[in-house]
C-alpha positions as a printed Julia matrix, in Angstrom:
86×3 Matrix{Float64}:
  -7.74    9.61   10.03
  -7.24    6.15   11.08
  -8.9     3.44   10.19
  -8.63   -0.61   10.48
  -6.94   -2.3     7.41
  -6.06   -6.07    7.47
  -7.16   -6.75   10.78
  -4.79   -3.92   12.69
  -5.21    0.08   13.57
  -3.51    1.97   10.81
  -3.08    5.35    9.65
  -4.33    7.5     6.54
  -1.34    9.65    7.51
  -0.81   12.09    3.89
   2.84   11.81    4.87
   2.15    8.05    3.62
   0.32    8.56    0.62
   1.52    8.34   -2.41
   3.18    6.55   -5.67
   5.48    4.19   -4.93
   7.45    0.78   -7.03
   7.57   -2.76   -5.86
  11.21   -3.94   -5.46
  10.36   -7.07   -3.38
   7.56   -9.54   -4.32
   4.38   -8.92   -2.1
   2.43  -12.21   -1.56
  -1.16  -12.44   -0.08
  -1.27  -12.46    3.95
   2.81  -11.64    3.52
   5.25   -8.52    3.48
   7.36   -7.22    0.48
   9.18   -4.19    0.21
   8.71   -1.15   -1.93
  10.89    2.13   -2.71
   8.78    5.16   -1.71
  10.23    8.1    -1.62
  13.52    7.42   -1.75
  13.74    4.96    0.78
  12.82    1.44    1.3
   9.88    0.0     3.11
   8.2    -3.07    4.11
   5.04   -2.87    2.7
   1.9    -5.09    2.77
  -1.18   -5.84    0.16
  -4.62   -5.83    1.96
  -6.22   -7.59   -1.6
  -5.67  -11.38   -2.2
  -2.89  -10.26   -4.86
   1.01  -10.76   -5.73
   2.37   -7.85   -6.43
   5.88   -8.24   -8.79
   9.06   -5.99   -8.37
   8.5    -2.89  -10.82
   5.15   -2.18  -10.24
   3.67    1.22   -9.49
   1.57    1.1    -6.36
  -0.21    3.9    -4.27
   0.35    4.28   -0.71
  -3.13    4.03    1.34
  -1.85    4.0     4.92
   0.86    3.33    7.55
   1.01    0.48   10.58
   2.99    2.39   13.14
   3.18   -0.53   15.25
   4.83   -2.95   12.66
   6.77    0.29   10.5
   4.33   -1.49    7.21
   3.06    0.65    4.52
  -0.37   -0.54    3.33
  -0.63   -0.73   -0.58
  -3.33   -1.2    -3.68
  -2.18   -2.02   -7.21
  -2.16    1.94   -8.98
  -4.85    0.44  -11.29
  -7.52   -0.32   -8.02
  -7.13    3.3    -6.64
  -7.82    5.22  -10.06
 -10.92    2.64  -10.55
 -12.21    3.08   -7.32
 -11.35    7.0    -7.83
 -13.76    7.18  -10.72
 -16.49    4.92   -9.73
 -17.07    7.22   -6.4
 -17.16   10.38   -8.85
 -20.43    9.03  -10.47
């Protein structure tokens, strides 16, 4: 499936969905980094949000064209997981 997230084509890929932990700071409108399965990745926040090292994220899609993975705060995708079961 793909899909338009922040402005740019990206990918709902399941190869780039998942759990993954902050280990660089991701600011609003910037890039941080996270550790996702095993390896490190530049990784954006499409939600007006900072996201702090050692924080458990999910993995909602992949920018092929910048090599960004597109992340919500774990929290946001179990809420929005429950509230579209009702």
């Amino acid at each position: 499936m793909v899909g338009v997230l922040g402005g740019k084509p990206w990918s709902r890929d399941r190869a780039f969905q998942g759990e993954a932990v902050v280990t660089k700071t991701i600011e609003p409108q910037r890039w941080g980094q996270v550790c996702f399965r095993g390896s490190w990745w530049r990784a954006r926040c499409e939600q007006n949000l900072t996201l702090k090292p050692n924080r458990w994220v999910n993995v909602v899609g992949f920018d092929a064209e910048t090599i960004t993975l597109w992340v919500q705060p774990e929290w946001e995708v179990r809420h929005n997981s429950v509230s579209n079961d009702l």
